[in-house]
C-alpha positions in Angstrom: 26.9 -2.9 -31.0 25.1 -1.2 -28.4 21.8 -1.0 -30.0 22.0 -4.4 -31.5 22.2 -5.6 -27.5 19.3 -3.6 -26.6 17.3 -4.5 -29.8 18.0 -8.2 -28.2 17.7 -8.4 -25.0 14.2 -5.9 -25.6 12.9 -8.8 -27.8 14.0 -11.6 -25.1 11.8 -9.9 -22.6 9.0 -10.2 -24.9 9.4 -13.7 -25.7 9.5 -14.0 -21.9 6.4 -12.4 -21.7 4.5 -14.2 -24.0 6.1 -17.6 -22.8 4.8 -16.9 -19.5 1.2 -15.9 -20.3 1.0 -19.2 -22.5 2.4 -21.1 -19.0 -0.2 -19.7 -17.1 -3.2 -20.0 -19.6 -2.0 -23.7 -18.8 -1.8 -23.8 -15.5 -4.1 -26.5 -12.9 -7.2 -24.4 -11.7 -7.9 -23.6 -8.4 -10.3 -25.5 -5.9 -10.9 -23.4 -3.5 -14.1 -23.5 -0.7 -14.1 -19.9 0.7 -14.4 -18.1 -2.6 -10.3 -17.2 -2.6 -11.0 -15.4 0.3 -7.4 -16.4 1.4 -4.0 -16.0 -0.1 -3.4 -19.4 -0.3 -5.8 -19.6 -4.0 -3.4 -21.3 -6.6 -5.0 -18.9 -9.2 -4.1 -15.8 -6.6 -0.5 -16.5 -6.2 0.0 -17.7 -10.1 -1.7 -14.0 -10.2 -4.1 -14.8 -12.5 -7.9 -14.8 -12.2 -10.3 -17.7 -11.6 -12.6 -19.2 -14.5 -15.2 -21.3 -15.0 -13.4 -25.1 -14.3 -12.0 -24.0 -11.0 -14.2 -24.9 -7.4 -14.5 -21.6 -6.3 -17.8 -21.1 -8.0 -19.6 -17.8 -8.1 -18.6 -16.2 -4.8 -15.4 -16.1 -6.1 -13.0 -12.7 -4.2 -10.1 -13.4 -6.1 -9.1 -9.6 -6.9 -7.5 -10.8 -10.7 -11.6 -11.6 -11.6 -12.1 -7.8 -10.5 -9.6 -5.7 -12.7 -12.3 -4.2 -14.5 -12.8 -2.0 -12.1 -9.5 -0.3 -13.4 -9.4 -1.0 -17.1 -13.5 -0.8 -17.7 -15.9 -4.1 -18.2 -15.1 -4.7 -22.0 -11.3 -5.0 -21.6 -9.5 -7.9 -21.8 -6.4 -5.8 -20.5 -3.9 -7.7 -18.1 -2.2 -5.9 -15.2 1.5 -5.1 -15.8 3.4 -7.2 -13.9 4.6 -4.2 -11.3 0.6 -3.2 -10.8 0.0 -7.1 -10.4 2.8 -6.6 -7.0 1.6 -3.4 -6.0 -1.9 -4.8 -5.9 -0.8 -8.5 -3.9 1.1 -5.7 -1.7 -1.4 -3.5 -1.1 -4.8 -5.2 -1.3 -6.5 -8.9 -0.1 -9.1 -9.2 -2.0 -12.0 -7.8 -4.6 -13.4 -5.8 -1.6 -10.1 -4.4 -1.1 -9.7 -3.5 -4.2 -12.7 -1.9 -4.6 -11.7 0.5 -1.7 -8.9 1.9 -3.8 -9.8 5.6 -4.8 -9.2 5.4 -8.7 -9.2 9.8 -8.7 -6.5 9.5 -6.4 -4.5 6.9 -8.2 -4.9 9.0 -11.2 -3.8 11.8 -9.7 -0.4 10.5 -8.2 0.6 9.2 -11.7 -0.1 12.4 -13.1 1.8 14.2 -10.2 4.8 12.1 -11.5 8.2 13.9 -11.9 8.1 12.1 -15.7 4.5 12.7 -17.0 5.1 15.4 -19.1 7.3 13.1 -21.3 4.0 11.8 -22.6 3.2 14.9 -24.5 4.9 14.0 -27.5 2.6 10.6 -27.3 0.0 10.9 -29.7 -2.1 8.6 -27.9 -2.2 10.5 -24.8 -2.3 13.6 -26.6 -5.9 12.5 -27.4 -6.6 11.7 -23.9 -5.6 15.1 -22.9 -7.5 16.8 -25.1 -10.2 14.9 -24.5 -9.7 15.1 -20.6 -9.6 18.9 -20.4 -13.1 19.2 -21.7 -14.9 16.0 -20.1 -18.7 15.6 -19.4 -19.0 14.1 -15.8 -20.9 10.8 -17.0 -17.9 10.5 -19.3 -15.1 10.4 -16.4 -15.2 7.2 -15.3 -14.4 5.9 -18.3 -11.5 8.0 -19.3 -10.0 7.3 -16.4 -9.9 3.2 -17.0 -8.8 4.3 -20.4 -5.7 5.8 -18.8 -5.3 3.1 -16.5 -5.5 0.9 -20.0 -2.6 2.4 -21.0 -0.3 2.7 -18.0 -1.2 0.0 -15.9 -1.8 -2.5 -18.2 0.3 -5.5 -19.8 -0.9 -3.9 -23.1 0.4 -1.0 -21.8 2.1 1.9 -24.3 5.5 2.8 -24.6 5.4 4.0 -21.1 4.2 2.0 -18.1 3.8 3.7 -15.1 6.4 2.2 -12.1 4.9 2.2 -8.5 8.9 0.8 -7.4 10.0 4.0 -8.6 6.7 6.3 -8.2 7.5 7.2 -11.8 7.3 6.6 -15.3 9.1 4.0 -17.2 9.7 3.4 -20.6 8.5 -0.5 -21.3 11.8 -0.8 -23.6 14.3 0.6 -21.2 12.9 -0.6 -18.4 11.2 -3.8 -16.9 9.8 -5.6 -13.5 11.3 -8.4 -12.4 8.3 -10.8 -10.9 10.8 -12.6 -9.0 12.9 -9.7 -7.1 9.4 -7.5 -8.0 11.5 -4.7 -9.0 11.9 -2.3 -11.5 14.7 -3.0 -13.6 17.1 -1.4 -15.9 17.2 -3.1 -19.3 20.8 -3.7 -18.5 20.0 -6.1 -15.8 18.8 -9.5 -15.9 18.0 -12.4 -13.1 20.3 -14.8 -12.5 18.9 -18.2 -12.1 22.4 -19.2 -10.4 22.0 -16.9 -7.2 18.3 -15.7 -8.2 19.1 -11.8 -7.6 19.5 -9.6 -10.5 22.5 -9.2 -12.2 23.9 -6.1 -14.2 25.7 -6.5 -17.8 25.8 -9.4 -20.0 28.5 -12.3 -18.5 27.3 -15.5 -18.0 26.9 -16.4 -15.3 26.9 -13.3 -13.5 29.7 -11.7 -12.1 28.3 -12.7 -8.3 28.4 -15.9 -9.6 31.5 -16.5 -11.4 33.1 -15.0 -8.5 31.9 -17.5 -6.3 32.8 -20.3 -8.7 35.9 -19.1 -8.7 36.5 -19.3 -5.0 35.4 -22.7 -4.8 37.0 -24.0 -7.8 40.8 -22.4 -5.5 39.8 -24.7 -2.9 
């Protein structure tokens, strides 16, 4: 029973995830003058980069045009959503982001108290390997590579969770863009009192409590 709730709610959150990239491929554009210098770009705060039919034109600093510089020019890679609130957090735009010391940022993941659990991934295994024995023109680009697969909403079975300054496992665990925490796959947000809710009552147990109380009176 246990497993057939976790099989569920897992593929719900992927649903969710998909559902909400289709909404924002949808979305009204931008029509910014300052080149989304400012946090108050629609593209910025749906956290999404600018395109072609939106007024900001080629000066554009919008730091969701500028994620290449983690996951290498050819990708097409996403941010996982906790990255995407670390970065808003963190940085205000494409110069900022730019500033960020990728080295270092590898570093810390790698530092993490759960890193080693990605031995036993073949993928990283690879990296590793490959990693150890590096050419210096090649580093660069091994680095985005790991960035690909930790950072990014293609990310592998692991994502790496700057709320936690861990690792998390992407079907155990999951960042709520609304609270913008890492979450247990146990909990889920509660429209009713929009805060995250642990176990599977409808509504939640904050909620029925309170509709309880009022229902007394």
């Amino acid at each position: 029973m246990l497993s057939e709730e976790y099989s569920n709610k897992t593929e719900q959150r992927k649903t969710n995830k998909k559902s909400n990239y289709e909404k924002k491929k949808k979305t009204k554009k931008c029509n910014c003058r300052s080149g989304c210098s400012k946090r108050s770009c629609y593209c910025y705060k749906s956290n999404r980069g600018c395109d072609s039919s939106c007024g900001c034109g080629s000066s554009c600093q919008n730091l969701f045009n500028h994620l290449d510089y983690f996951f290498g020019e050819d990708s097409k890679c996403t941010a996982h959503p906790c990255f995407v609130d670390w970065l808003v957090k963190n940085v205000k735009n494409a110069d900022g982001l730019k500033k960020i010391d990728r080295e270092a940022l590898q570093q810390k993941i790698m530092s993490c108290g759960r890193f080693s659990e990605l031995s036993d991934d073949e993928d990283f295994q690879k990296w590793s390997k490959k990693w150890n024995r590096i050419e210096a023109n090649e580093k660069l680009g091994h680095i985005q590579k790991f960035f690909r697969m930790l950072l990014s909403d293609d990310a592998t079975m692991h994502y790496y969770s700057f709320c936690n300054d861990d690792l998390a496992e992407d079907d155990c665990d999951w960042h709520c863009t609304i609270c913008k925490t890492c979450r247990d796959w146990r909990e889920w947000h509660c429209d009713g009192c929009n805060k995250c809710a642990y176990g599977t009552t409808l509504p939640c147990q904050r909620c029925e409590r309170k509709n309880q109380m009022f229902s007394f009176w």
